[in-house]
Every structure is written in C-alpha cells, then in structure tokens.
N, C-alpha and C positions, 0 to 999 in steps of 0.2 A: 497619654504616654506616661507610664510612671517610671517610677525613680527610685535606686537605691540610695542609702541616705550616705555622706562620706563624712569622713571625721575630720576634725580640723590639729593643725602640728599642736601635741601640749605644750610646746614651748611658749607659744603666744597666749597661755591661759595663767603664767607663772606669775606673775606680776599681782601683787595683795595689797590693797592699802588695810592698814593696821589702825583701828580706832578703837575707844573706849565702849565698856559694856554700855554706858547710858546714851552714848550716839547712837548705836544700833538698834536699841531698844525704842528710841523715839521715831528713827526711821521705819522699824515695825509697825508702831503707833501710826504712824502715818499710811503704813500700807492696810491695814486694817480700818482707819476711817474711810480710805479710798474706796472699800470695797463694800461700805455699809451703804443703804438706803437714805435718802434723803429726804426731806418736808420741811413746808414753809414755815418762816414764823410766825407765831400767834399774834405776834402786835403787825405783821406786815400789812403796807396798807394798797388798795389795787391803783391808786393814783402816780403810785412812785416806785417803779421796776426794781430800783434798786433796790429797796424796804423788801419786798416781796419776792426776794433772791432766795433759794434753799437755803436755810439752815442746818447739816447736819446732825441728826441723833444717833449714837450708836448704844446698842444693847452692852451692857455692864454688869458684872456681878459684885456682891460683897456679902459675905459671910452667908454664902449659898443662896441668896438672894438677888434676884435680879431686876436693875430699871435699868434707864437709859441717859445717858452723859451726851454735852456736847463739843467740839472739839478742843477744847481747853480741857474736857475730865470735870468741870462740873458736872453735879448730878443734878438735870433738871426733871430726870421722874425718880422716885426715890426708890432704891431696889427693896419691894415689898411682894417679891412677885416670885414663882414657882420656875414659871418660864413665861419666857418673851418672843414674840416674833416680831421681824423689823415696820420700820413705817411706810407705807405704800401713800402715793400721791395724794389720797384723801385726808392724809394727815392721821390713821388710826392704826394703832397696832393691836396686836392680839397679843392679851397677860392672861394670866395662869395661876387665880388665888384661890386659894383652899377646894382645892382639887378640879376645878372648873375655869371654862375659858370667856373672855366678856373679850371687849375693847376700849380702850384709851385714845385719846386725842393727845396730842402734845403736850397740852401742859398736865396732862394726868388725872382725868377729867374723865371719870368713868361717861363712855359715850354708849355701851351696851353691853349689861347686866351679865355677869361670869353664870351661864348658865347653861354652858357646850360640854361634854366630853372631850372632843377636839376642837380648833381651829384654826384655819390659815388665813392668810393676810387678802387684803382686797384686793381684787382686778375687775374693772370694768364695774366697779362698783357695786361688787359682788363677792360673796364669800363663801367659801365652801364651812361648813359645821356639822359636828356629826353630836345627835342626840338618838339614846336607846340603841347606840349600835346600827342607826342609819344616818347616810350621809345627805347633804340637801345644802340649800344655798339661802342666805340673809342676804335683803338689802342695807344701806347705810342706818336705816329706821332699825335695824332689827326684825323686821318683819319676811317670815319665810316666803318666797318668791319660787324658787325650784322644790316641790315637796323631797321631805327626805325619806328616799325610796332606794337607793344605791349601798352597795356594802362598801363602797370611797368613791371620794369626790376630788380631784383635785383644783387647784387653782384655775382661774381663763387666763388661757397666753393671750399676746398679742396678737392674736389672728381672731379672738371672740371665741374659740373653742375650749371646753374643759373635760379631762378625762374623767369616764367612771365607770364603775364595774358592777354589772347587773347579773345574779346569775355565775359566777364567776367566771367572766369575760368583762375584757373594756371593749367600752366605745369612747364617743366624743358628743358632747351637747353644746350646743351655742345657750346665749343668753336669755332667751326665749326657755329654754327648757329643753328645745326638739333635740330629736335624737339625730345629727348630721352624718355621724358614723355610725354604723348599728357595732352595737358591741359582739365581736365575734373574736378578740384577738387573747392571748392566754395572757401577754403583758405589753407593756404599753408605756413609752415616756408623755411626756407635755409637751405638746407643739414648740418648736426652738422660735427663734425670732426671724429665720428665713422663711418658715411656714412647712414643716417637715417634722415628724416625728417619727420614733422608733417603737416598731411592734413587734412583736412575737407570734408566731403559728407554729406548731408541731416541732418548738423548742429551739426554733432557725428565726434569729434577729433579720428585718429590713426595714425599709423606710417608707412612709404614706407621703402624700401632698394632704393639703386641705379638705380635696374633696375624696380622699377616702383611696385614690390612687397609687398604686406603687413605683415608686422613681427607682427602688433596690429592691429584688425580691427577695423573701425569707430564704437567706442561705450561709449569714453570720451566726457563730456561737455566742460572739459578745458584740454589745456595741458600745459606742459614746452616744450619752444622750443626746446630744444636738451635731450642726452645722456650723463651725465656723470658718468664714473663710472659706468659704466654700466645700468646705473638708470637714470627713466624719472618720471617728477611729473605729475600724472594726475586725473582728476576729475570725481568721483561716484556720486550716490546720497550719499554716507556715509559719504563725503568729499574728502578731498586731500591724496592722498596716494603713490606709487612711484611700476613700474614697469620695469622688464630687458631686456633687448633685443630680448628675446623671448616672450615676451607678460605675461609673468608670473607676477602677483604680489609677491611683496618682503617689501614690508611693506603696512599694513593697512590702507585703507583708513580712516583716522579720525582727517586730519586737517582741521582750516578753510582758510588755504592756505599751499602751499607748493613750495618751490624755487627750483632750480638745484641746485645740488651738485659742489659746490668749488673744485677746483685743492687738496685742503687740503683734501676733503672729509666729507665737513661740510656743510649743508643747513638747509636756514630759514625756519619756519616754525611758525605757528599761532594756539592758542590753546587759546579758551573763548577772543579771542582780542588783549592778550597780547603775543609777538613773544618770539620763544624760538631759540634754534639750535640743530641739532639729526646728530649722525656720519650714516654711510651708514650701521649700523646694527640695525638702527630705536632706540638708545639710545640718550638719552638727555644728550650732554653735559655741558647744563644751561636745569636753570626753568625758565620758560615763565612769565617773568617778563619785559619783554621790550617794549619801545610802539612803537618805529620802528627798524631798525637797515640798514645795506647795508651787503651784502654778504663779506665774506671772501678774504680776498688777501693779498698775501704777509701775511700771517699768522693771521691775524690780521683784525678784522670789529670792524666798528665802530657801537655803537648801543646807543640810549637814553634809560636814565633810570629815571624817572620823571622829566622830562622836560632837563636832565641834560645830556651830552655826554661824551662817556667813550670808553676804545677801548678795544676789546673784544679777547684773547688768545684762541687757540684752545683747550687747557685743559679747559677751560669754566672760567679761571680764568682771572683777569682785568690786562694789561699791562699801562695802565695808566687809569685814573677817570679825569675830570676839572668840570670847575664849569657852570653855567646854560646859556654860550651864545652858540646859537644853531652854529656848523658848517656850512659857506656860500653856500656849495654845496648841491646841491641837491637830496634826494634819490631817484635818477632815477630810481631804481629796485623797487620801493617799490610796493604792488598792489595797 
C-alpha cells in the first residue's frame, strides 16, 4: 500500500537552540568521524579485546596533501599523499604518490608499492586496480589474482560479488574470478548490503538479486543505488517516489528528488526546490524549507537554511543553528 507523504505544523519546527561557531563545528567533527572507516591498532594485542577495540583513522588534508588523523586530529600518517582512500578491515588504505596508487597500513608503512593507475580499497581481501587502462584484482601480497581484462572493476560487496564491464556492458564476478552475472547490462551499481543491485537495459533502471534475478523490472528513469530499510528511491514520470523489495510501491511518486533512507530511517527529499526530510512511512519530519542539506548520521544532518548552516535532529527539531560561514566540506550527496 503506498503513501502520500504529509507535512507536519511549522510551528513545532520553530524552536532554535542558538550556540557558538566552534560547538557546531566540533559536532560536525564528530559527524564526520562517525561516518569514516575504522581499523585496529597497531600495538593492539589479540589477548585483550579491549587493546584490540577499532581505533578510528580518518582521511585529512593540508596544504593539498593528504594522510590520515585520529580522533583527537592528530596526524598519524602524515599528509604526503595525492589522494587517499579510507581503511577497510585489513588495516590498508589506498594513497596516491607521484601520480600512482600503492597501499599503506596504519602506521604508514608502504605495504604495496604505488604502481596502479587507479585503486580502491579492500573487500574480501581483494582489490580492484587498473594498470594500462585495464582493470583486475590484487591480493593483500600484491599479487594479481583476477587478470586485468575488464574496462572497470569495482569493489566486492558483501555478498562476494564485484561489478565490471567487459565489452561495454557490466556484469558481476565472485572472488574466484567466474563470471556469476554475465555482463549484459548498459550500467550497473554495487550489490547494497541487502543483496540487490540496480541495473540498467535500454536506459529503464531496476533491480537484480544475487543470482542475476529481477525483484523490479527495467522501468525507472532513475534510481537510488541501494535498499535501505527495505526501500529504494526511484523515478516515474510523476517524480521521485520509494519502492520495497518486492517491486511494490510504498510511497508515492511526487518528489523532485529523493535520497536513500539513513541508518536512522530518515531521507532527503525535494519538494518546489526546497529540501525537506520524510520518515520511511512517507511523513515529513520538517517542512521543505532547506536549500541543501547532507543526509543523516550519527543522528544528526547538517542542512542550510538561507544561506545559513544548522544541524538538523531526527525529531525535525535543530541541535544547534550558527551563523552564515558556509561549512568547508562539501555536499557530496547532494543531486
């Protein structure tokens, strides 16, 4: 059964707590470590859980250079580096020095030699890298495992599958190498963590299972790349609207955009230009008054509100307000 979404009174949204630039800034700090990758630390020992607890690293720049700090803003890798990609559970990330890609360990510890064109982070203890303009897969040795045969590779989800495009079509390959999806599709996201991905045929978005199945058939002009919450955003002529698993509509198409659903259960959405946010039973927990905003984490989005940034509570209500210098980062999610 779907739903249209209903707005809630703005009187109950008036109420501002008013705090200093540097509270909000460190409540940022915090929303942004929340949202970084984690790995263990180097002295941690396996005898004592506690010792061997994640230590956060997030990616940091300075003076166009990039390493990685841990949550105090120490730099424990020193930004000597082009670009970075985060740390995945094996403890290595993918740096970026004099035009080529290698990998580090934690403590900054060249673990394999900058010698990619491209590369992305480990899954499954695998890596996609692209040399001479093909792409192929490293294990943690460095040693090529998937030849590089593909014009892109990307990461393995959690399901042991990875996109890539042969021919110019994707498919999907397991860890092995085999081909489990034959590539036939024009485009293609990365398996979500429900086990579902979004493809394209003859320019109409839908959704696969694992084994190559259709749960939605090619008949969106847009999608969201995943399933959260059981709900995917996708595009009608009527506009943006949000479907389950089963191909069912569950709320109405009638945005002029619409984001994936937050861990919290809360996505953006865009009505006459101005962005709102709607819980997963299509109700509005603000009125569409924001001119951008970034999705939900750690409880908490940040969003402007004439020209001004504020950070935004899941009750629809403001955890702090400040005044009109725009936040440095940029809203990657934004459309």
């Amino acid at each position: 059964m779907s739903s249209k979404a209903t707005k809630p009174n703005p009187e109950n949204n008036a109420k501002k707590l008013a705090v200093s630039k540097p509270f909000l800034l460190a409540v940022i700090t915090v929303i942004i470590i929340l949202c970084c990758k984690t790995t263990n630390s180097p002295d941690a020992s396996a005898d004592d859980p506690a010792l061997s607890a994640p230590v956060p690293l997030t990616a940091a720049s300075k003076e166009g250079k990039w390493g990685f700090v841990d949550t105090e803003g120490l730099w424990i890798i020193s930004p000597v580096y082009e670009d970075v990609r985060p740390f995945e559970d094996n403890r290595m990330a993918a740096v970026k020095k004099d035009g080529r890609w290698g990998f580090v360990d934690e403590n900054g510890t060249e673990a394999i030699s900058p010698a990619y064109q491209e590369a992305l982070s480990f899954s499954h203890s695998l890596a996609a890298v692209s040399q001479n303009g093909r792409w192929g897969f490293i294990n943690e040795a460095g040693m090529n495992v998937i030849p590089a045969i593909y014009e892109y590779a990307g990461s393995f989800s959690q399901c042991g599958l990875a996109m890539v495009k042969q021919n110019g079509q994707f498919g999907f390959v397991d860890t092995t190498g085999a081909m489990r999806i034959p590539t036939q599709f024009e485009s293609a996201f990365a398996f979500d963590e429900a086990g579902y991905a979004a493809v394209s045929i003859g320019g109409l978005w839908g959704f696969i299972d694992e084994t190559g199945t259709f749960l939605a058939e090619p008949q969106y002009s847009a999608v969201g790349p995943c399933f959260r919450h059981n709900m995917a955003a996708v595009k009608t002529e009527s506009g943006w609207g949000y479907i389950d698993s089963t191909g069912n509509t569950v709320i109405d198409p009638q945005f002029e955009f619409a984001g994936d659903f937050s861990p919290e259960g809360i996505a953006r959405v865009m009505v006459a230009g101005q962005y709102g946010y709607i819980n997963t039973s299509g109700q509005f927990i603000t009125d569409t008054r924001f001119q951008n905003g970034r999705d939900f984490s750690g409880g908490l989005a940040l969003v402007f509100v004439q020209k001004q940034q504020a950070l935004l509570k899941t009750d629809g209500t403001f955890a702090a307000e400040a005044g009109s210098n725009i936040y440095p980062g940029s809203l990657s999610n934004a459309p």
